[in-house]
PyMOL Python script that loads the backbone (N, CA, C, O; Angstrom):
from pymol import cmd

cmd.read_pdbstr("""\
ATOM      1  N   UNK A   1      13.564 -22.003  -1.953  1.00  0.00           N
ATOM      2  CA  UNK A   1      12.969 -21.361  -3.121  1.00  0.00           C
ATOM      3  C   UNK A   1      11.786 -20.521  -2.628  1.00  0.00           C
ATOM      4  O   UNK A   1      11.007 -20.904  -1.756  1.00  0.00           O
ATOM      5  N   UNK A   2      11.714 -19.280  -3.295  1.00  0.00           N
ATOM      6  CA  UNK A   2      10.805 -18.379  -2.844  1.00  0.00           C
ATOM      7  C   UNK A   2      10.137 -17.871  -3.822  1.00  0.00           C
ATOM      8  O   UNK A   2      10.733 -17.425  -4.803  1.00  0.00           O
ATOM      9  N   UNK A   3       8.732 -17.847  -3.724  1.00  0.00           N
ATOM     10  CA  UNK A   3       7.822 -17.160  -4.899  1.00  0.00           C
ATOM     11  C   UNK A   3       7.618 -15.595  -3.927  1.00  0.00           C
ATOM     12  O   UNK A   3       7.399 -15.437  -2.726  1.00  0.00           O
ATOM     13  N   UNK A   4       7.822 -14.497  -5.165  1.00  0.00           N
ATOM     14  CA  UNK A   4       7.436 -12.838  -4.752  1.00  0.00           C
ATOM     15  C   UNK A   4       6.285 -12.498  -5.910  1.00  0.00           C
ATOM     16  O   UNK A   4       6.204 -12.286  -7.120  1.00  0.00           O
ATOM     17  N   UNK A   5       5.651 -12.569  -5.004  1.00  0.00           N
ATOM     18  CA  UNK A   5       4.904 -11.599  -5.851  1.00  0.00           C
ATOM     19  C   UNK A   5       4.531 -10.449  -5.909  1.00  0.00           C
ATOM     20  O   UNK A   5       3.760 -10.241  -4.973  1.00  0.00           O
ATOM     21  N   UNK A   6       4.686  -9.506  -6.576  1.00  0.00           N
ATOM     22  CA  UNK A   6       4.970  -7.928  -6.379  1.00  0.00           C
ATOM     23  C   UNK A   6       4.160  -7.444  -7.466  1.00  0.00           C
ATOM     24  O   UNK A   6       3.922  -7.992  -8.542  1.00  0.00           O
ATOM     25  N   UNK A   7       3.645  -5.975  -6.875  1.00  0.00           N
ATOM     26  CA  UNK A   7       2.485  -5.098  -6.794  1.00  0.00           C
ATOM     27  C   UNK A   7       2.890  -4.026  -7.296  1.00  0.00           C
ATOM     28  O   UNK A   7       3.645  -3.458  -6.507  1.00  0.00           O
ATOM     29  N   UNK A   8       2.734  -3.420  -8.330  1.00  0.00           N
ATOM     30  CA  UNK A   8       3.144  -1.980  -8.649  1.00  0.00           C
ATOM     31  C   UNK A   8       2.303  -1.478  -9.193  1.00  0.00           C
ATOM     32  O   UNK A   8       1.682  -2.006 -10.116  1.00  0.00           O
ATOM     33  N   UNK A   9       1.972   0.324  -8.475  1.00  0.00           N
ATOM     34  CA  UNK A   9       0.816   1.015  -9.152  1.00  0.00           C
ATOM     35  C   UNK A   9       1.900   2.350  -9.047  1.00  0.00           C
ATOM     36  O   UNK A   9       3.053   2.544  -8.664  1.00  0.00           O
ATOM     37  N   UNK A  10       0.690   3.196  -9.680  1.00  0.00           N
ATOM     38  CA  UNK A  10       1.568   4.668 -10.007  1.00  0.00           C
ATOM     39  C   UNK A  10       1.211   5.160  -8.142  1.00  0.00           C
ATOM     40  O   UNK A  10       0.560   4.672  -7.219  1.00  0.00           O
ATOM     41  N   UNK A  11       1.706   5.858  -8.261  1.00  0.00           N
ATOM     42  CA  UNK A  11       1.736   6.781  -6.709  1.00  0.00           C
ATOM     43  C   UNK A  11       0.013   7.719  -6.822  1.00  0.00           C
ATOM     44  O   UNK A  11      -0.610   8.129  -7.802  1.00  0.00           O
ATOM     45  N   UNK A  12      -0.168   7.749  -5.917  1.00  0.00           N
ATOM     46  CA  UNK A  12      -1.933   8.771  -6.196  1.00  0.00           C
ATOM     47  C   UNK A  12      -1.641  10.137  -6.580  1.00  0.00           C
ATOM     48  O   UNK A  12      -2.665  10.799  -6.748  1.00  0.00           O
ATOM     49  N   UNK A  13      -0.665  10.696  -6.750  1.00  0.00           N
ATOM     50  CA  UNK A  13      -0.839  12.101  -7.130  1.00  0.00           C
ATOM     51  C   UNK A  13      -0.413  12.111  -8.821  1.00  0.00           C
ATOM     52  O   UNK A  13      -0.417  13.194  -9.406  1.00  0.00           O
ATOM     53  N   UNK A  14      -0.046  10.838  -9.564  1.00  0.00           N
ATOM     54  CA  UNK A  14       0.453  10.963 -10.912  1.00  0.00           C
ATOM     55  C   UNK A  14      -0.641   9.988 -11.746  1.00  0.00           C
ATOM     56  O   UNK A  14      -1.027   8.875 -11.387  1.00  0.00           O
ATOM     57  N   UNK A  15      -1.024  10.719 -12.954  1.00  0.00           N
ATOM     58  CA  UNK A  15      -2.432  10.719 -13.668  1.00  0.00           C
ATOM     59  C   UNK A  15      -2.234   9.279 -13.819  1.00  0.00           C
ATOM     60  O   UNK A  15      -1.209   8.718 -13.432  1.00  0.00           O
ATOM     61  N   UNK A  16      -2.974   8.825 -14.245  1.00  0.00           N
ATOM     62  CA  UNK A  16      -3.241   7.207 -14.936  1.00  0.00           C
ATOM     63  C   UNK A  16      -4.406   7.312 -15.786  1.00  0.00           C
ATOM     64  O   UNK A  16      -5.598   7.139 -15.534  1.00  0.00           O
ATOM     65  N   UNK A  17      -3.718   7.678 -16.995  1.00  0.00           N
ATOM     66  CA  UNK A  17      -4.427   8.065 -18.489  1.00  0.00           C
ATOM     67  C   UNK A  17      -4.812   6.205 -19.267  1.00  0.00           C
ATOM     68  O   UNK A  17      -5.481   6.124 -20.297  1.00  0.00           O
ATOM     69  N   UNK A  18      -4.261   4.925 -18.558  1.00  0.00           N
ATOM     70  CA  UNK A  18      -4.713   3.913 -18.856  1.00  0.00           C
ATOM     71  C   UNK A  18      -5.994   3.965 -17.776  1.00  0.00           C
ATOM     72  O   UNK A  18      -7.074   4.215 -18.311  1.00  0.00           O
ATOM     73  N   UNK A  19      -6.011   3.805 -16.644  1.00  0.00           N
ATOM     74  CA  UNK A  19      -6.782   4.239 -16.091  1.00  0.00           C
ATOM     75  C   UNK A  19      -7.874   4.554 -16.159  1.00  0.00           C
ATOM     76  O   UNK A  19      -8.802   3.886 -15.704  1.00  0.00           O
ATOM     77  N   UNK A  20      -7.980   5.568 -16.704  1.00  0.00           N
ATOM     78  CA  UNK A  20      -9.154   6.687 -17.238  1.00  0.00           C
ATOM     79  C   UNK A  20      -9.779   5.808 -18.488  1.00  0.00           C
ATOM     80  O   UNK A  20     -10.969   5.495 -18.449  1.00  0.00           O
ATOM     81  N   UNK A  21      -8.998   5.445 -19.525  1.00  0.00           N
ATOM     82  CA  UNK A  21      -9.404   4.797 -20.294  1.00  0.00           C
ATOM     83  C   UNK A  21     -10.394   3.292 -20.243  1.00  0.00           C
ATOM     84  O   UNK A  21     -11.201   2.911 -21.091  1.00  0.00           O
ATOM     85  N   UNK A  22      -9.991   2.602 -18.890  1.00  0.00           N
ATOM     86  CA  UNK A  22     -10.485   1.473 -18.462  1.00  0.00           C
ATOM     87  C   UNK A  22     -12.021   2.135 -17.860  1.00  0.00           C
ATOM     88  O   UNK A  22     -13.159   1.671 -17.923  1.00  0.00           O
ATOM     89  N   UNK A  23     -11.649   3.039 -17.439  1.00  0.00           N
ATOM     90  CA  UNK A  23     -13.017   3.378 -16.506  1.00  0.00           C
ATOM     91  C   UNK A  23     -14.091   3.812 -17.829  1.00  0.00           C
ATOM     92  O   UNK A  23     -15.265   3.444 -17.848  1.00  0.00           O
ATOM     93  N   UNK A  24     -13.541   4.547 -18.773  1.00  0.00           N
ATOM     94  CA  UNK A  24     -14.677   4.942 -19.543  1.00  0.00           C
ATOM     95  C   UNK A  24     -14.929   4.065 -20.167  1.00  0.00           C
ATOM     96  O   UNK A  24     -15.960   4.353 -20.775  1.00  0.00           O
ATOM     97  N   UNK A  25     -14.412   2.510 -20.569  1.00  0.00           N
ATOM     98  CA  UNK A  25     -14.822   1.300 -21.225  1.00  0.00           C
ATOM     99  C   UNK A  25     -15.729   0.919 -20.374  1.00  0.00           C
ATOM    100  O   UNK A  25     -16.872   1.139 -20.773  1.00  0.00           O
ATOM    101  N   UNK A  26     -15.668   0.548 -19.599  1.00  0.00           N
ATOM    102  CA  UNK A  26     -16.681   0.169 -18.313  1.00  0.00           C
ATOM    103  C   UNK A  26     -18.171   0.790 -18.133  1.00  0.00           C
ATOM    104  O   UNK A  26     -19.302   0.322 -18.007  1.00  0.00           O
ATOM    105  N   UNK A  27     -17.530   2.216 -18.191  1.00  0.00           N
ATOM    106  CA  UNK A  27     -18.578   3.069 -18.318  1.00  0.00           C
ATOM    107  C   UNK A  27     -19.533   2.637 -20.034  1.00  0.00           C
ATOM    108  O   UNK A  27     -20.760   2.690 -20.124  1.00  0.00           O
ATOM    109  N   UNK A  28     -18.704   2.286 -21.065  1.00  0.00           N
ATOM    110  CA  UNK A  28     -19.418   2.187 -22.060  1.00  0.00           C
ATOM    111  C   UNK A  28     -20.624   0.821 -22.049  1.00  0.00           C
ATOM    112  O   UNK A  28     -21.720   0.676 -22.590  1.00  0.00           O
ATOM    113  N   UNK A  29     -19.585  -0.243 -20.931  1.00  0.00           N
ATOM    114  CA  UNK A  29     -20.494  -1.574 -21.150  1.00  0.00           C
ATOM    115  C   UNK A  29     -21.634  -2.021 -20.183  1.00  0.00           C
ATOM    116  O   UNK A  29     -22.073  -3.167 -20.094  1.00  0.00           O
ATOM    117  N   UNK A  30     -22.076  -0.842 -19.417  1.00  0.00           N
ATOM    118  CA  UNK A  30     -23.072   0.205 -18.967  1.00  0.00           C
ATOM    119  C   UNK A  30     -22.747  -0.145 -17.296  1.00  0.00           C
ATOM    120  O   UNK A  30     -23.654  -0.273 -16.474  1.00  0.00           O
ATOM    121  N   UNK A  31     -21.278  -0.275 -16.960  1.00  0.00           N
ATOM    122  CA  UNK A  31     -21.231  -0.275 -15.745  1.00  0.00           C
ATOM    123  C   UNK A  31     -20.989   1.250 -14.815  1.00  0.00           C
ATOM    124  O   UNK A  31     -20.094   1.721 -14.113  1.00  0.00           O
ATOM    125  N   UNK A  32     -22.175   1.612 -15.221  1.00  0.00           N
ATOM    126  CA  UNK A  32     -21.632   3.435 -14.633  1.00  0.00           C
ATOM    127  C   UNK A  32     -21.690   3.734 -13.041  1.00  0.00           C
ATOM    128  O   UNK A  32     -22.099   4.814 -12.616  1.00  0.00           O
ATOM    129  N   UNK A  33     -21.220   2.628 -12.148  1.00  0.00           N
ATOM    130  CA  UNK A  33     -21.559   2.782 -11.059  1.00  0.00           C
ATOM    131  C   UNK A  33     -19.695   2.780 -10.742  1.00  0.00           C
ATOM    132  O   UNK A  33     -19.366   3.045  -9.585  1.00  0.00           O
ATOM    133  N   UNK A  34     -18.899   2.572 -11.465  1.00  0.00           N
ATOM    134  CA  UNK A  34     -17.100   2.531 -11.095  1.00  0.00           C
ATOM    135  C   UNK A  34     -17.113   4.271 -11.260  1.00  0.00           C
ATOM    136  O   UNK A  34     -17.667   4.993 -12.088  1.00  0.00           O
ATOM    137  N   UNK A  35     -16.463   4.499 -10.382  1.00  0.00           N
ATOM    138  CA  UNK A  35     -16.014   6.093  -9.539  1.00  0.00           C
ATOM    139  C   UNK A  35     -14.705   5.895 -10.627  1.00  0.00           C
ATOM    140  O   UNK A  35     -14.734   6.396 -11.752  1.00  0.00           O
ATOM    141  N   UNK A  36     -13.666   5.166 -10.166  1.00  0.00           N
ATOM    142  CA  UNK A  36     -11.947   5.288 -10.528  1.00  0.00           C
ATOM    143  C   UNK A  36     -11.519   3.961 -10.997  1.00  0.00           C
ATOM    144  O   UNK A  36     -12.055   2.936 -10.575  1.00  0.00           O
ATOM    145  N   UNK A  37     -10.601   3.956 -11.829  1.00  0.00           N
ATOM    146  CA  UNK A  37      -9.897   3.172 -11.814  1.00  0.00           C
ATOM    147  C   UNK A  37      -8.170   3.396 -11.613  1.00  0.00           C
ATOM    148  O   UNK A  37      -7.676   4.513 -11.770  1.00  0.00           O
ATOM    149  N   UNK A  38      -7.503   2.432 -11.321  1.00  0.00           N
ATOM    150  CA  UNK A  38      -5.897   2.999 -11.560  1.00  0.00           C
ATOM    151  C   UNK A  38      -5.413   1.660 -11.537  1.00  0.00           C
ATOM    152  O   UNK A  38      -5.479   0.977 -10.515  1.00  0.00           O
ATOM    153  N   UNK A  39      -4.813   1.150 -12.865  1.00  0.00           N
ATOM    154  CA  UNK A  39      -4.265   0.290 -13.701  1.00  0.00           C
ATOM    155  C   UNK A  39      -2.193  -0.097 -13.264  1.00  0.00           C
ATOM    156  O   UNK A  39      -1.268   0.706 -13.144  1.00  0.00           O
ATOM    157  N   UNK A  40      -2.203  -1.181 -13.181  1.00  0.00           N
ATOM    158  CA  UNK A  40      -0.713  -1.465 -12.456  1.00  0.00           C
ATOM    159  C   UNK A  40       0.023  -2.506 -13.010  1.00  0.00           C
ATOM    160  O   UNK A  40      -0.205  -3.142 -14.038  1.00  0.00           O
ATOM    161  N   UNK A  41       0.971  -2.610 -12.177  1.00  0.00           N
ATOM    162  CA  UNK A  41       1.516  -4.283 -13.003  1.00  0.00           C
ATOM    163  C   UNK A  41       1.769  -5.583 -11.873  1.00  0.00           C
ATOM    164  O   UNK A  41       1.849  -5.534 -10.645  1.00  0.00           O
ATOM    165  N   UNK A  42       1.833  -6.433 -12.555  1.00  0.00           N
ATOM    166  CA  UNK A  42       1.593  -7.619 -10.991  1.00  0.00           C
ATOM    167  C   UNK A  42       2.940  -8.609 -11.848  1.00  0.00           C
ATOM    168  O   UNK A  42       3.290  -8.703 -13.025  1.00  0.00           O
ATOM    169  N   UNK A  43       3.169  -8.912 -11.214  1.00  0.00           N
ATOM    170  CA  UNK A  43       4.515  -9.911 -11.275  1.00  0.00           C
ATOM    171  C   UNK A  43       4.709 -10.845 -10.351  1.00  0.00           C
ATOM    172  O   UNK A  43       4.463 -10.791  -9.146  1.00  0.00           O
ATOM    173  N   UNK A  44       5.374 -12.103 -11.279  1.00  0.00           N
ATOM    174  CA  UNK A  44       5.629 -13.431  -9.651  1.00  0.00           C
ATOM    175  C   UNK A  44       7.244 -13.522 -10.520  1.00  0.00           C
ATOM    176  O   UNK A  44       7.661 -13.394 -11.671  1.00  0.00           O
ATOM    177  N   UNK A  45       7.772 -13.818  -9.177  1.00  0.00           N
ATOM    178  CA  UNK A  45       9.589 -14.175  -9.804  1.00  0.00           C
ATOM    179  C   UNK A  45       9.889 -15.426  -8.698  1.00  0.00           C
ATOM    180  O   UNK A  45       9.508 -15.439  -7.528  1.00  0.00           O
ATOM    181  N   UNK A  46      10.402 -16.106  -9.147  1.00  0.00           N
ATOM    182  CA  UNK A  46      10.701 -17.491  -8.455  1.00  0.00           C
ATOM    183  C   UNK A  46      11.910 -16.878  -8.205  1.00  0.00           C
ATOM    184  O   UNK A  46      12.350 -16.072  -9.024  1.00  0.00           O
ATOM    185  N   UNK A  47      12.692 -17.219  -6.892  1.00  0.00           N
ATOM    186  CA  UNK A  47      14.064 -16.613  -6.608  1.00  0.00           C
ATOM    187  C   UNK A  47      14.513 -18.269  -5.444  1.00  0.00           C
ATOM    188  O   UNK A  47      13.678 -18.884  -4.780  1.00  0.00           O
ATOM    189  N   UNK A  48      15.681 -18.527  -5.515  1.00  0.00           N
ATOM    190  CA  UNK A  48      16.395 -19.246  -4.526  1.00  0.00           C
ATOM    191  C   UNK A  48      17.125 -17.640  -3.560  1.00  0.00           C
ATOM    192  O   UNK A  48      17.605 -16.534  -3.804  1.00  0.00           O
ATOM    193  N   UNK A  49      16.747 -18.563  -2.356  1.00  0.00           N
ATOM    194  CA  UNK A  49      17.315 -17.496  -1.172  1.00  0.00           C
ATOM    195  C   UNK A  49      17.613 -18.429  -0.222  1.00  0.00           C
ATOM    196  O   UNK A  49      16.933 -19.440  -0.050  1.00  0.00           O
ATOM    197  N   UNK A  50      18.665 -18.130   0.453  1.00  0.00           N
ATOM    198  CA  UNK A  50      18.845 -18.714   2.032  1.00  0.00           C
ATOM    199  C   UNK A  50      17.364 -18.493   2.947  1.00  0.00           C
ATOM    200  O   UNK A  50      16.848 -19.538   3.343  1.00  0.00           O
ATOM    201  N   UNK A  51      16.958 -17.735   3.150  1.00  0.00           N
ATOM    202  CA  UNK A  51      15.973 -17.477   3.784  1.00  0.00           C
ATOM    203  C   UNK A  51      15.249 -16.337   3.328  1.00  0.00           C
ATOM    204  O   UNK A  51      15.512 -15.623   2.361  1.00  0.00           O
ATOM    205  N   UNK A  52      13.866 -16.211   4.518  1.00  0.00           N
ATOM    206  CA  UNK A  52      12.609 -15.397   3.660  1.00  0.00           C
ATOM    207  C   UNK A  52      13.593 -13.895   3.924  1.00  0.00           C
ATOM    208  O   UNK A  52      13.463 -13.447   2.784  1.00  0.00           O
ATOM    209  N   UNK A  53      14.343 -12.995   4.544  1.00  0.00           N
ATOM    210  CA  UNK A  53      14.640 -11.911   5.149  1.00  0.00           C
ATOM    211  C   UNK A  53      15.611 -11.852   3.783  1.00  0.00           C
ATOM    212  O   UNK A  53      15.271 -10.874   3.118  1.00  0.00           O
ATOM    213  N   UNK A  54      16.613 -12.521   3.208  1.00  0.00           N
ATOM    214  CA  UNK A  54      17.777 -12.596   1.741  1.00  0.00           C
ATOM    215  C   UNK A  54      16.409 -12.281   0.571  1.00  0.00           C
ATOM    216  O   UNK A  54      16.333 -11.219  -0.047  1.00  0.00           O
ATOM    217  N   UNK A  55      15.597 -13.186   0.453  1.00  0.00           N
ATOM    218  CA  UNK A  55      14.583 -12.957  -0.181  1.00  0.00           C
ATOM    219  C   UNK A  55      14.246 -11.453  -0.731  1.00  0.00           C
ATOM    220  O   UNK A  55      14.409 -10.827  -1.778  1.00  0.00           O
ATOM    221  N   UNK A  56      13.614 -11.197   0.723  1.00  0.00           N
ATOM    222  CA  UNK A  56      12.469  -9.883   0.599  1.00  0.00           C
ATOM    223  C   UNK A  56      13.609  -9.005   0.327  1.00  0.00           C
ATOM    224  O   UNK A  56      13.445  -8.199  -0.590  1.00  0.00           O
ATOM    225  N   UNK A  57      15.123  -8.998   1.154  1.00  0.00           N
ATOM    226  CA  UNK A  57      16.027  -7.384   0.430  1.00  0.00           C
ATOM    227  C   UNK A  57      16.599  -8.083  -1.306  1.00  0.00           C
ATOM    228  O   UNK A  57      17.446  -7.395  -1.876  1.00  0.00           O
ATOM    229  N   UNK A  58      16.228  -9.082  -1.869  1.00  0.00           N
ATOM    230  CA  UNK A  58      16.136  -9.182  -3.147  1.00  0.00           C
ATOM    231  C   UNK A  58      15.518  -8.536  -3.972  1.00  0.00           C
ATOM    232  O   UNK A  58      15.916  -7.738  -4.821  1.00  0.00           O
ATOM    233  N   UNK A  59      14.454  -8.914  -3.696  1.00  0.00           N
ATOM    234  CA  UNK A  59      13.026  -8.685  -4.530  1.00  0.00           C
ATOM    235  C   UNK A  59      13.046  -6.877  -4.049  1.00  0.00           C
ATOM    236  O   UNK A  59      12.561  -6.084  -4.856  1.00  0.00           O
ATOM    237  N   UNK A  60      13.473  -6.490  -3.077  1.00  0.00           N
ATOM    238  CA  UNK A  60      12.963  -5.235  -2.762  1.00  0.00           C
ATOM    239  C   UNK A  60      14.231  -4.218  -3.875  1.00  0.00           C
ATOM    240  O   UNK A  60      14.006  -3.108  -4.357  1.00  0.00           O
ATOM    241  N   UNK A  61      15.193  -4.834  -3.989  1.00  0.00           N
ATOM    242  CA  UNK A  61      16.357  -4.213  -4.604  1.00  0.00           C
ATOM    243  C   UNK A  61      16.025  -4.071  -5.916  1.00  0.00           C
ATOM    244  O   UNK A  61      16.053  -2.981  -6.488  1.00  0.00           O
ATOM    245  N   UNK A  62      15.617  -5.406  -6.589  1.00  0.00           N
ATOM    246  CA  UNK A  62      15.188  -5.427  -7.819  1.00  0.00           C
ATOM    247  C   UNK A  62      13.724  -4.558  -8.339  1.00  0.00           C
ATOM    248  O   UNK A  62      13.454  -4.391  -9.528  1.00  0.00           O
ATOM    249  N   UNK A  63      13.078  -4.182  -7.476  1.00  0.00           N
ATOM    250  CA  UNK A  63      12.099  -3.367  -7.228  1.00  0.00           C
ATOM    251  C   UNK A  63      12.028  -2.024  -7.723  1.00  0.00           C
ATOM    252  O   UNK A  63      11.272  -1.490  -8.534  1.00  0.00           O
ATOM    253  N   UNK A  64      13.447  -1.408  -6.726  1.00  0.00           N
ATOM    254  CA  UNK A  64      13.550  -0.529  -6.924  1.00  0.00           C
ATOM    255  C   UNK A  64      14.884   0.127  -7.815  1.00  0.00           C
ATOM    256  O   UNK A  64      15.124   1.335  -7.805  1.00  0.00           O
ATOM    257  N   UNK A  65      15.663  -0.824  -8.541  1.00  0.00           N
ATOM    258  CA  UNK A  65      16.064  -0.964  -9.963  1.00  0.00           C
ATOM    259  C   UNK A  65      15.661  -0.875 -11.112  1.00  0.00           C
ATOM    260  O   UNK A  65      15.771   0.169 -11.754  1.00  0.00           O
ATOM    261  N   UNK A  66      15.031  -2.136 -11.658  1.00  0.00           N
ATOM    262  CA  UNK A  66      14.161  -2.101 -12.028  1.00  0.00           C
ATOM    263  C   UNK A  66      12.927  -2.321 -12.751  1.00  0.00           C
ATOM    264  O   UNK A  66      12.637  -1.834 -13.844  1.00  0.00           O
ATOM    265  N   UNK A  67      12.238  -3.087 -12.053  1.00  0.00           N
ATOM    266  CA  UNK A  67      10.593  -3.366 -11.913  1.00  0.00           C
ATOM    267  C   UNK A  67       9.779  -2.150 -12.010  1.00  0.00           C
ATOM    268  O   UNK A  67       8.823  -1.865 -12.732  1.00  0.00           O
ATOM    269  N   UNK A  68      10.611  -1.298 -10.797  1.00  0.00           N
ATOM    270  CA  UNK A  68       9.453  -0.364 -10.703  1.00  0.00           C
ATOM    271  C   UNK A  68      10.071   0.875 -10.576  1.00  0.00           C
ATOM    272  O   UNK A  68      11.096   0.995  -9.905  1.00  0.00           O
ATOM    273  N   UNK A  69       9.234   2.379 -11.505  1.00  0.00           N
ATOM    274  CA  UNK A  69      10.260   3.386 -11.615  1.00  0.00           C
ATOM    275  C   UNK A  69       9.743   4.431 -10.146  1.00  0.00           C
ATOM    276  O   UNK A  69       8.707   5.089 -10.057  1.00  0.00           O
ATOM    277  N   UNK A  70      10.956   4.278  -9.019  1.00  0.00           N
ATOM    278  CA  UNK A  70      10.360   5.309  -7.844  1.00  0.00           C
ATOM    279  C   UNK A  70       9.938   6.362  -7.949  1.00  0.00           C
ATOM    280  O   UNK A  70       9.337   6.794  -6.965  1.00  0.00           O
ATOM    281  N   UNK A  71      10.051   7.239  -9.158  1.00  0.00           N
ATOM    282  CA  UNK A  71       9.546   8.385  -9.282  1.00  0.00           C
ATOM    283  C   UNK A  71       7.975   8.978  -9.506  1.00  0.00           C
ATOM    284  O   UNK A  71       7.365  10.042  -9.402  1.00  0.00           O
ATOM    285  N   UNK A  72       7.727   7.523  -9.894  1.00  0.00           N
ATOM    286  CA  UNK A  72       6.115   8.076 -10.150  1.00  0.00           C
ATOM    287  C   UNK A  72       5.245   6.333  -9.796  1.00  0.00           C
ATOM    288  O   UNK A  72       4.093   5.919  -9.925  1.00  0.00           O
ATOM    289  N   UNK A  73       6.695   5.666  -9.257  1.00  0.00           N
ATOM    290  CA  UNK A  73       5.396   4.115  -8.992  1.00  0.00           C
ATOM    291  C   UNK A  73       5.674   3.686  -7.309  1.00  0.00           C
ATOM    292  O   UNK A  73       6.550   4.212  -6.622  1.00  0.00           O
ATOM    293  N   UNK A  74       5.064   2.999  -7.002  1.00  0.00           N
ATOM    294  CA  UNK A  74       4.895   2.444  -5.802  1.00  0.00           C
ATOM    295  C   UNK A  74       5.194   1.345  -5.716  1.00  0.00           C
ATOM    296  O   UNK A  74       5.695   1.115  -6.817  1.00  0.00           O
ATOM    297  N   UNK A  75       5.264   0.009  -4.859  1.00  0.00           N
ATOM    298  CA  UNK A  75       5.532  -1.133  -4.832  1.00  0.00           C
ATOM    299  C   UNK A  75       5.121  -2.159  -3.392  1.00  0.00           C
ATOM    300  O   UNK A  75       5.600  -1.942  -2.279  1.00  0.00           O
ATOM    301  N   UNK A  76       4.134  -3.302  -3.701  1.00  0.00           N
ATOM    302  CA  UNK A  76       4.837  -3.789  -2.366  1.00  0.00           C
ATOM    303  C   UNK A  76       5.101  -4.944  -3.048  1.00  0.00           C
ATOM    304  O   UNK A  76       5.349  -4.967  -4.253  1.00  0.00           O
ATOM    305  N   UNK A  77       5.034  -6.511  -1.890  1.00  0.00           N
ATOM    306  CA  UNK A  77       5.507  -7.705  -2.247  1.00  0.00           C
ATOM    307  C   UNK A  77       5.210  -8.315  -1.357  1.00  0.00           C
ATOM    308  O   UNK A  77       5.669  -8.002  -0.259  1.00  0.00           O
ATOM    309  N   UNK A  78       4.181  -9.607  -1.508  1.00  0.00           N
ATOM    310  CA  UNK A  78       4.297 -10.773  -0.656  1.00  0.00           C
ATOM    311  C   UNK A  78       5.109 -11.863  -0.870  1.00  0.00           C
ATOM    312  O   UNK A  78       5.360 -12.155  -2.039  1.00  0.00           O
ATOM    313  N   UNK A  79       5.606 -12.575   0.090  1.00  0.00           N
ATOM    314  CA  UNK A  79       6.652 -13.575  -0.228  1.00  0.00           C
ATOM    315  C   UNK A  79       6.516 -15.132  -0.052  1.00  0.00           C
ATOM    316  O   UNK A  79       6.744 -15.350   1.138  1.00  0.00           O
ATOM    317  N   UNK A  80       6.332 -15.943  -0.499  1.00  0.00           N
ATOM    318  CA  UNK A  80       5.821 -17.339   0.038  1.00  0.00           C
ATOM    319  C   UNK A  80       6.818 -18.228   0.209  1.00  0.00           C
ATOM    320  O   UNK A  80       7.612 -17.890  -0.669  1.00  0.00           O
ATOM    321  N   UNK A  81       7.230 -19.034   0.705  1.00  0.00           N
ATOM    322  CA  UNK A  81       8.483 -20.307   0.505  1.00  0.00           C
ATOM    323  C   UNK A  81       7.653 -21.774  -0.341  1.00  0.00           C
ATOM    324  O   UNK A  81       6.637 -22.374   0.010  1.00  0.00           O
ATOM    325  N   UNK A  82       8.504 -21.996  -1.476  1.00  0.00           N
ATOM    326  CA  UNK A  82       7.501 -22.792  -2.328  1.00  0.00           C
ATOM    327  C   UNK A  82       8.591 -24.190  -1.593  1.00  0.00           C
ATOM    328  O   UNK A  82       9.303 -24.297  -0.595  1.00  0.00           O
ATOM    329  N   UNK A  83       8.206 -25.059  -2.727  1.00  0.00           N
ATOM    330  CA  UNK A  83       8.999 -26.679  -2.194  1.00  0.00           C
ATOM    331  C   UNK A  83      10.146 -26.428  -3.794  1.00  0.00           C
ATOM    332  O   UNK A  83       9.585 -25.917  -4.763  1.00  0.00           O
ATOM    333  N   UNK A  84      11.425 -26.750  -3.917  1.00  0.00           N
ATOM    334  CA  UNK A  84      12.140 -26.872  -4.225  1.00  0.00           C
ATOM    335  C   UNK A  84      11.877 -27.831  -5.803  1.00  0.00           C
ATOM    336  O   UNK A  84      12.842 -28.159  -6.494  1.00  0.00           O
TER     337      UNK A  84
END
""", "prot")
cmd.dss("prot")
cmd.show_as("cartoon", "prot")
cmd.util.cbc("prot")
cmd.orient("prot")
């Protein structure tokens, strides 16, 4: 059994209008020292795999299916082996 936990943000050249929005809240609750923000999604998926290598081209497939859209997002994934 394998816990993934996977990382998705937009790519740096495509706006992040949530983003912007977080930063100017911040900015309102007088933290005016944040430059940027850029807002993502985090996910854990419990998966059974033969091993960590079945695993990671799992999680990486489902990734890029879809979790996460390649056109404008990014992705990585750490992988842990939990106890059964």
């Amino acid at each position: 059994m394998f816990l993934a936990k996977v990382y998705i943000s937009l790519k740096p050249m495509v706006n992040d209008p949530q983003g912007l929005t977080i930063k100017q809240g911040l900015h309102t609750l007088g933290f005016a020292q944040v430059s940027s923000v850029r807002a993502g999604k985090y996910l854990e998926i419990q998966l059974d795999a033969k091993d960590q290598l079945n695993a990671a081209a799992q999680v990486k497939q489902m990734s890029n299916q879809l979790l996460a859209n390649p056109v404008i997002e990014e992705f990585r994934f750490e992988l842990e082996e939990i106890p059964p």
